[in-house]
C-alpha positions in Angstrom: 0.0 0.0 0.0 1.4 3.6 -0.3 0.2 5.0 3.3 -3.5 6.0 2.7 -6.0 4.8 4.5 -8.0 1.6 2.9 -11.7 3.7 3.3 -9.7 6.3 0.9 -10.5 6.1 -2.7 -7.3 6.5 -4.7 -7.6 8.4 -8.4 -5.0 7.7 -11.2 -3.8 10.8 -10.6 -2.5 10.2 -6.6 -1.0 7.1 -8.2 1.3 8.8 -10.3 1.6 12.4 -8.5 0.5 13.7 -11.9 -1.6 16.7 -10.8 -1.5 16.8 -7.4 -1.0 20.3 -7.3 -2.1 23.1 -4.9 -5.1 22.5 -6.3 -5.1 19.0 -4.7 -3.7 19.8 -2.0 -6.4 22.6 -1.2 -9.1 19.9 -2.1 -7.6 17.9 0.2 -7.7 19.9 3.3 -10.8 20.7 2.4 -12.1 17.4 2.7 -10.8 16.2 6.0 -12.0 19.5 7.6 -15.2 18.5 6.4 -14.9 15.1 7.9 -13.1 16.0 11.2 -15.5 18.8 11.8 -18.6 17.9 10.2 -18.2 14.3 9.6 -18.8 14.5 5.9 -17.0 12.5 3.5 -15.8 13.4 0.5 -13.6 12.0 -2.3 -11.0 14.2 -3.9 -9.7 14.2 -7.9 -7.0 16.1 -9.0 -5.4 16.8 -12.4 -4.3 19.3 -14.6 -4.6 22.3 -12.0 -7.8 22.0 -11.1 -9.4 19.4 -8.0 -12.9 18.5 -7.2 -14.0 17.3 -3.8 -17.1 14.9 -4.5 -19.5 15.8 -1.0 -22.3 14.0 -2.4 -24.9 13.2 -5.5 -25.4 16.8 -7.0 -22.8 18.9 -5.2 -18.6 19.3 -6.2 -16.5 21.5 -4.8 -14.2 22.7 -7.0 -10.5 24.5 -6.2 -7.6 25.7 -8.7 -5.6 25.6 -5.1 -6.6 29.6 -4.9 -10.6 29.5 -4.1 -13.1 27.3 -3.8 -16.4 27.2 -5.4 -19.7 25.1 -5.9 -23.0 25.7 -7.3 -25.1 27.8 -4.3 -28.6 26.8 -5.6 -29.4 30.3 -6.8 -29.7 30.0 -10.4 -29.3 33.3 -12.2 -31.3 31.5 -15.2 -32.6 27.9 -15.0 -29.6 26.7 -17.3 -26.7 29.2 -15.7 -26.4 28.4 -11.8 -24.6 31.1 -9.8 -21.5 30.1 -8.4 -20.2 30.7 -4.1 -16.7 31.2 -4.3 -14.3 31.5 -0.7 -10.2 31.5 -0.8 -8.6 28.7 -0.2 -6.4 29.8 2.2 -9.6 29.9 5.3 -10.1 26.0 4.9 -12.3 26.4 8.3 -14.7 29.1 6.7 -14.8 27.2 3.2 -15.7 23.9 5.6 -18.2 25.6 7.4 -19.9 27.0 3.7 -20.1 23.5 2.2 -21.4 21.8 5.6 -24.6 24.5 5.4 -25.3 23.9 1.6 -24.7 19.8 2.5 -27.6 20.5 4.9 -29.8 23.0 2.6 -29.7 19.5 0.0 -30.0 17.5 2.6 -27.8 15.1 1.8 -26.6 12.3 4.0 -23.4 12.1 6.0 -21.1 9.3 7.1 -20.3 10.0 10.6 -22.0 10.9 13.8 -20.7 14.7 14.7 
């Protein structure tokens, strides 16, 4: 094994390194705040410059390792969804954003917190 956990999905691109940028590594905090604080799991992909933190069916969380952002549920028009954006560098605040719009789709979490 290479060190991670065996509950930790692992993406081509943590196999290689290939990507795992700022980007990843922003995605990454991001999702064990969210599971240390909120118990909310996530999975993270990273290539390219850009990560993703999977929270659930219907939300991502995306990062370029400078902000964060994710559709807020506020569609400007029914086909354009308005983006929330926070930086990258408050990983608590960003946590604490996510958690509430986890809640507002009500979507399920895997621990007890």
């Amino acid at each position: 094994m290479d060190g991670r956990r065996r509950d930790q999905r692992v993406w081509p691109a943590q196999l290689t390194g290939a990507g795992w940028d700022a980007a990843g590594e922003a995605a990454g905090a991001l999702r064990a705040e969210l599971f240390e604080r909120y118990g909310i799991a996530g999975e993270v992909c990273a290539g390219f410059g850009v990560a993703f933190v999977s929270v659930g069916a219907g939300l991502l969380v995306w990062s370029d390792g400078y902000s964060f952002w994710w559709a807020s549920g506020r569609p400007c028009k029914p086909w354009d969804p308005a983006y929330a954006f926070h930086d990258a560098r408050d990983i608590v605040t960003a946590a604490r954003r996510v958690a509430l719009r986890v809640e507002a789709l009500q979507l399920p979490r895997s621990g007890a917190h």
